[in-house]
C-alpha positions in Angstrom: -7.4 -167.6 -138.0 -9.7 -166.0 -135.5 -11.1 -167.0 -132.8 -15.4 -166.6 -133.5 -16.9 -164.2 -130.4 -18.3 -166.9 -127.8 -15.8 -169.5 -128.5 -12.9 -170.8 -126.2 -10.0 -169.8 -127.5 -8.0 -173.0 -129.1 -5.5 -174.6 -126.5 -2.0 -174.1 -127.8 1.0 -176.9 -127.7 4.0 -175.7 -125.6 5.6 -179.1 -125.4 8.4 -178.7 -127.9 9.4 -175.5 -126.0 9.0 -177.4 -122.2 11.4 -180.3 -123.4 13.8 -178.0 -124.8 14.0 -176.0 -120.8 14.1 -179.9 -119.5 16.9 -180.4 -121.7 19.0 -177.5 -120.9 18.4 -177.9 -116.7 19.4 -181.4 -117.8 22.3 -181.0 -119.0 23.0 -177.8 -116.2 22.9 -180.8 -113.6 24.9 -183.0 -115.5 27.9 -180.4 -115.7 27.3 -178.9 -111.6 27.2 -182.2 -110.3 30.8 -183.4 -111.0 31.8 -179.8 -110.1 30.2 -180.4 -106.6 31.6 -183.5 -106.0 35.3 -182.4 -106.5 34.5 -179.3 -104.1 33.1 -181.9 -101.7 36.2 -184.0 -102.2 38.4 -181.0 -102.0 37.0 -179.9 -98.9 37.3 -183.2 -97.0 41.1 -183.9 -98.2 42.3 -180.3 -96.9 40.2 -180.7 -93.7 41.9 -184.0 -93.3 45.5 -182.9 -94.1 45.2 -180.3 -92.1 45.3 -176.9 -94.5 41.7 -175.9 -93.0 39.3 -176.7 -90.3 35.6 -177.8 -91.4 33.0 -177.5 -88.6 31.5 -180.8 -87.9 34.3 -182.5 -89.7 37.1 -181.6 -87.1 34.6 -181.4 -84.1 35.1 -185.6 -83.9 34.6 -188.0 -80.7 38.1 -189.0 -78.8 40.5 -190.7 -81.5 41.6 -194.4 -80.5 45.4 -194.5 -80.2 47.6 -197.7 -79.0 50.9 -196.9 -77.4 53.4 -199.8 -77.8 56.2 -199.9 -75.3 56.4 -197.9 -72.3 55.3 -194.5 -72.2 57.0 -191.9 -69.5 55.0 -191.1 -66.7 55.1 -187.3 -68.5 53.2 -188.4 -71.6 50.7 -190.5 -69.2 49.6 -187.4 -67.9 49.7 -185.8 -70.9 47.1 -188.2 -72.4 45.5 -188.3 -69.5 44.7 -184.1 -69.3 43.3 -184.2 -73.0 40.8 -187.5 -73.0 38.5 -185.1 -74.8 41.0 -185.8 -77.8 42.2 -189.2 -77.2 41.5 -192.7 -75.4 44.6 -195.0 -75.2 46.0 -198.0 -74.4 49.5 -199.4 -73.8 51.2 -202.6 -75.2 54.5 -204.2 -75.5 55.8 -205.2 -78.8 56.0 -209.0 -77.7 52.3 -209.2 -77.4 51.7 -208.0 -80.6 53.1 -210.8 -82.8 49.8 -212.5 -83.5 47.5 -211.2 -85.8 48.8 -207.5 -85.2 47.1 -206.0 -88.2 43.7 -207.0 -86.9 44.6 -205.4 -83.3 46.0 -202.1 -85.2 42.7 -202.2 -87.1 41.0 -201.0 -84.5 43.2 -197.7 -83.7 43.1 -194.4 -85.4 46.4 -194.1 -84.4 49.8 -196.4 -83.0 52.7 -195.1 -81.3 55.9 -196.8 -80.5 57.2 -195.8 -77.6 60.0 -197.8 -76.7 62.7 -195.2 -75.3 62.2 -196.5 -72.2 63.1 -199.8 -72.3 66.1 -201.9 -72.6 64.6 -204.0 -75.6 64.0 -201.6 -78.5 63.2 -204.5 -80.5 60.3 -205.1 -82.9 58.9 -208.4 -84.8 59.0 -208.7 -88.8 55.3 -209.1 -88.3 54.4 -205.8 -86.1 56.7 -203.9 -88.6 54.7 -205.1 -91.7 51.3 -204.3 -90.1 52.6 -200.8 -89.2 53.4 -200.7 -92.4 49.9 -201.5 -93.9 48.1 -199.4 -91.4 49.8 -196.4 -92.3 49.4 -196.9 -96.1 45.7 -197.7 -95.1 45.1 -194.4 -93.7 46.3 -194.4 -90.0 48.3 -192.4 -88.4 51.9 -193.5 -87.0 53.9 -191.7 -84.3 58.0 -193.0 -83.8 59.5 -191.9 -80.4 63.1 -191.0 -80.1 65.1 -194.5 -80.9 62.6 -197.0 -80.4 62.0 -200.3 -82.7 65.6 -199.7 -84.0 66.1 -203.2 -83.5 64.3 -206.4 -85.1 63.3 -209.4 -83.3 65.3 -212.6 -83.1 68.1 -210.6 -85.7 70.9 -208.7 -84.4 72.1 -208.1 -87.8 69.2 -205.6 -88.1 70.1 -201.9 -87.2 67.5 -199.0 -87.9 64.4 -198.7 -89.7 64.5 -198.9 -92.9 64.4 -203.2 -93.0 61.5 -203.5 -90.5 58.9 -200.4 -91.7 59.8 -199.8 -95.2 60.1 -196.0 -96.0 57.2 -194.6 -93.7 59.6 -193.4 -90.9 60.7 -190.0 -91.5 64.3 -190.7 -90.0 67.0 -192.6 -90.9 70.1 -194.3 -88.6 73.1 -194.1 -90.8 76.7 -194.0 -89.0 78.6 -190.9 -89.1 81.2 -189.0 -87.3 85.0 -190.5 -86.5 83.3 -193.1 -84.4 81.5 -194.6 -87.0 78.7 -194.8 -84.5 75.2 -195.3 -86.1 73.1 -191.9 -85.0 69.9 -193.7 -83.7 72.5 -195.2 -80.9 74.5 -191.8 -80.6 72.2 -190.7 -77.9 73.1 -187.0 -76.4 71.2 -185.0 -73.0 70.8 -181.8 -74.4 69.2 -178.6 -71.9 67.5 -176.6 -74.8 64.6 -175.5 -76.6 62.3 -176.6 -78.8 61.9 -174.2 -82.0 59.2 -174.0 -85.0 60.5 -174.9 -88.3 57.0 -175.0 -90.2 55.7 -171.7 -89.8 52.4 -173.1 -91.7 51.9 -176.8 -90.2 49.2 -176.7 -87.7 51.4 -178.6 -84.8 53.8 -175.5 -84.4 51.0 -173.2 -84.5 51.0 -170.3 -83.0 54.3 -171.9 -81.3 58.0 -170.0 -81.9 59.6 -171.8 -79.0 59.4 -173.9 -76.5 59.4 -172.9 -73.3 58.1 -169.6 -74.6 59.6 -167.4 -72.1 63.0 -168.1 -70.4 64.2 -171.6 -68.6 65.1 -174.9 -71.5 64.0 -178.5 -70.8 66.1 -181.5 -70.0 65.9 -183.0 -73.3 67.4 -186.8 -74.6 67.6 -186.8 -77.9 69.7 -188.0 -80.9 71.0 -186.7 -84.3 69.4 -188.8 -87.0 69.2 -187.6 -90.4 66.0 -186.4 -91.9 64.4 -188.3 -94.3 61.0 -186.3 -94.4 59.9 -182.6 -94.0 61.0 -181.1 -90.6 58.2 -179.1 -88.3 60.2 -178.7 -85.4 64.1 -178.7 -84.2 65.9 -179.1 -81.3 68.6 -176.8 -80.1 70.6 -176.4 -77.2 70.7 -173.2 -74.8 72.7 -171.4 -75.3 73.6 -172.4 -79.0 77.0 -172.4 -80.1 77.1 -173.6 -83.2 75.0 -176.2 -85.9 76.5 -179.2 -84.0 73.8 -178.2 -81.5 70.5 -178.5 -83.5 68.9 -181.9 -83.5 65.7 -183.2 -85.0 62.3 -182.8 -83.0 59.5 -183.5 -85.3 59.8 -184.7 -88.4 56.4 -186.5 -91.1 55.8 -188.1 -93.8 53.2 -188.1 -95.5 52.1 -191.3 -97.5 48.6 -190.9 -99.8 46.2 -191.3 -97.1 48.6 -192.1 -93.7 50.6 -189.8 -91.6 53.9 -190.8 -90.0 55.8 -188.7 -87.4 59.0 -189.1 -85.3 59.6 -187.0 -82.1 63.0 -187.0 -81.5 62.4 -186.6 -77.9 59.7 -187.7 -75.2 56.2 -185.5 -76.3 55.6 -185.8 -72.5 57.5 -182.6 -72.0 56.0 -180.4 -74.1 52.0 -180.7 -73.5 50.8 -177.9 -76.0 53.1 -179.1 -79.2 51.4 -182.5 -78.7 48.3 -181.4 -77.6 48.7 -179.6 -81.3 49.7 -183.6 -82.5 46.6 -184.7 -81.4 44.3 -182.3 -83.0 46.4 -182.3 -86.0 46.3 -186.2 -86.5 42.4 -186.4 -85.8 
């Protein structure tokens, strides 16, 4: 059929042909959008885990941490220099047997810090809140020997009965002595060595002190229930007798737990590192 001369020409129907393209982006979106989101998810869980940095996910405010026990006047100042990562504050354990999941609530993360003291005892009811804090996402940092012992039962010795299986370490007896190794203290001078060559914490970090000289170091030889970022050795090393646990984690599904087997006050830039890690 022609059109006649003079005549507008007839309009023509394109709607079968426009819901066939709105179809097809249709069902494009449906099959991006799920791809998007596991990207997105993706992205978040390696920037928290630490296996890359995000901008504007890592650039955060100060993280909350509560120290319970009695930090060293080294890790004070420690804190102290890097309040552009961290805000703290300090606790002992026997304050914290009412309601202490509420009051770990409001942390990002809780270290025990009891090396110091003569009491390294903690309450069934502190333990079980670590516990659930660290299995709700927070982050948990053990310090040398501390909360080895439970409240109100001297038949408790180590970790295990009061935290479950977060801690990395565990205090079983060995040697001729019989003596458990989270009481087996030893003064080592020595270094501090990498054993991660890919966890952020050791980064960029073969040894500490890098060049020349050891630190005092109190530590003990606990066996390692986790994955190891750091050792202990002394200097000059003689022989595997001399290597001792530094930093070893765990990690649960969402929380992070680390023990450092000596006081992080010594070695600013390794915890520094901690901090920016556990952010």
């Amino acid at each position: 059929m022609y059109d006649e001369p003079g005549q507008e020409p007839m309009p023509q129907d394109f709607g079968p042909v426009n819901s066939g393209v709105q179809s097809k982006l249709k069902y494009s979106l449906e099959g991006i959008i799920p791809l998007i989101l596991i990207i997105v998810i993706i992205a978040f869980l390696g920037n928290q885990f630490g296996f890359w940095s995000i901008p504007g996910l890592t650039d955060k405010s100060p993280s909350r941490m509560l120290i319970i026990g009695s930090p060293s006047v080294d890790f004070q100042t420690v804190l102290n220099q890097s309040k552009d990562l961290v805000r703290y504050d300090v606790r002992n354990a026997d304050r914290l047997t009412t309601n202490p999941e509420e009051i770990l609530a409001q942390y990002d993360i809780v270290v025990l810090d009891q090396h110091l003291e003569s009491s390294k005892e903690v309450s069934r009811q502190l333990g079980e809140a670590i516990q659930k804090f660290v299995s709700s996402g927070g982050k948990f940092i053990l310090v040398m020997d501390s909360g080895i012992r439970r409240t109100n039962d001297s038949g408790i010795l180590g970790w295990e009965a009061t935290f479950g299986d977060i801690v990395p370490v565990s205090c079983d007896k060995e040697g001729a002595s019989n003596t458990p190794t989270c009481k087996a203290k030893v003064h080592v001078t020595g270094k501090i060595y990498r054993d991660d060559y890919s966890h952020p914490i050791m980064k960029g970090i073969e040894e500490a002190p890098a060049e020349g000289g050891a630190y005092l170091i109190e530590t003990f030889p606990v066996n390692i229930r986790g994955k190891q970022i750091a050792w202990i050795e002394r200097y000059p090393y003689e022989n595997m007798a001399d290597q001792y646990p530094a930093i070893v984690e765990k990690k649960l599904v969402v929380g992070k737990s680390l023990y450092f087997g000596y006081d992080p006050g010594i070695s600013k830039g390794i915890f520094d590192a901690t901090l920016k890690y556990l952010r």
